[in-house]
N, C-alpha and C positions, 0 to 999 in steps of 0.2 A: 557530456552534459550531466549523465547519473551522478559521478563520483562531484563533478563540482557542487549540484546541490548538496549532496550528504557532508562533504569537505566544508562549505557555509554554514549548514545548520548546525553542524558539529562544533564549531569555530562561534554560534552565537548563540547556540542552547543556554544558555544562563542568561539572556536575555530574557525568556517565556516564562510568564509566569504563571502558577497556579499547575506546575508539569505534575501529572500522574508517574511514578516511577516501577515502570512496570518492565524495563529494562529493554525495550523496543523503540526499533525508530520504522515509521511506515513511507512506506511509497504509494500512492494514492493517483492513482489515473481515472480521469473525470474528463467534462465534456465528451463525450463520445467516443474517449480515448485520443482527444486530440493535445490533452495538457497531462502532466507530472508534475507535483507535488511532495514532495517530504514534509516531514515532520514530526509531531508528538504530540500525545494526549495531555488534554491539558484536562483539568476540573471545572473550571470557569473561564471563559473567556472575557481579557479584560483588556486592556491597553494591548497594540498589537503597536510590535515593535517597529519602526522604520524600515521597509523594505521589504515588512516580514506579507503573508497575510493567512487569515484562515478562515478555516472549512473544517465543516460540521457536515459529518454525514450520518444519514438520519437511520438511525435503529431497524435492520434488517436481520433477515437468516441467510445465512450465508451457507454455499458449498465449499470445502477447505481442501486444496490441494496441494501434500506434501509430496516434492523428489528429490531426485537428485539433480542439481545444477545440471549436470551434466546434459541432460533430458529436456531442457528448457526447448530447445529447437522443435522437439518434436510434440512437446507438450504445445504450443501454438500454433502448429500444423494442423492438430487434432481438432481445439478450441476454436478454429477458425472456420472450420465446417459447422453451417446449420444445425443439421441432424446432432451432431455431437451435442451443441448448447441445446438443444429441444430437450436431449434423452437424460440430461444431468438437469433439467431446468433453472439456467442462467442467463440470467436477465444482464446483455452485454451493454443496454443503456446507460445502467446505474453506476454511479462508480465502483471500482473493483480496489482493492488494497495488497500490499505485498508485504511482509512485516522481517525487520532486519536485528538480530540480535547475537552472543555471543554462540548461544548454543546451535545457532541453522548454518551461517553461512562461514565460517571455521571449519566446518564438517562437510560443507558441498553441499549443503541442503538449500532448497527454495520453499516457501511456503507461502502462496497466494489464497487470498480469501474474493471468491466470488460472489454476488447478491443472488437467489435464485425468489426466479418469479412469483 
């Protein structure tokens, strides 16, 4: 499901317009982690293309957590315990974003940005 969204929007990014070229494309899990999202910053939101749609998520602080892919398993083992999101204070409501680019995931890197309360 991951790679088809990024394979689409990759395939229709010159469709969006008004794109910030900030060299990232983000994964974006919202509703209470029940949906996934891709895409890219735009400046203005204007004409949304056929098919396409978007989201606006609104100006938060976020906690930033860099590893190694590798580590992913155990990094949502962790995050899935209460305690843990208490003592980092993350707010698992809000949507959470993952950001894709040449220099993280080439290298085995992941980098998720969480909202804290």
């Amino acid at each position: 499901m991951k790679k088809h969204l990024f394979a689409t929007l990759d395939a229709r990014k010159d469709e969006i317009q008004d794109q910030i070229m900030d060299n990232n494309t983000y994964m974006v899990i919202h509703d209470h982690g029940s949906k996934m999202t891709v895409g890219l910053i735009v400046s203005h939101i204007r004409e949304v293309p056929e098919g396409m749609v978007s989201l606006t998520l609104p100006e938060e602080e976020y906690e930033v957590f860099r590893f190694e892919e590798k580590h992913i398993c155990s990094f949502w083992q962790y995050f899935c315990d209460q305690d843990h999101q208490k003592k980092y204070g993350l707010d698992t409501v809000k949507p959470r974003y993952e950001t894709f680019n040449d220099t993280l995931q080439p290298n085995g890197m992941t980098e998720i940005y969480y909202p804290k309360k």
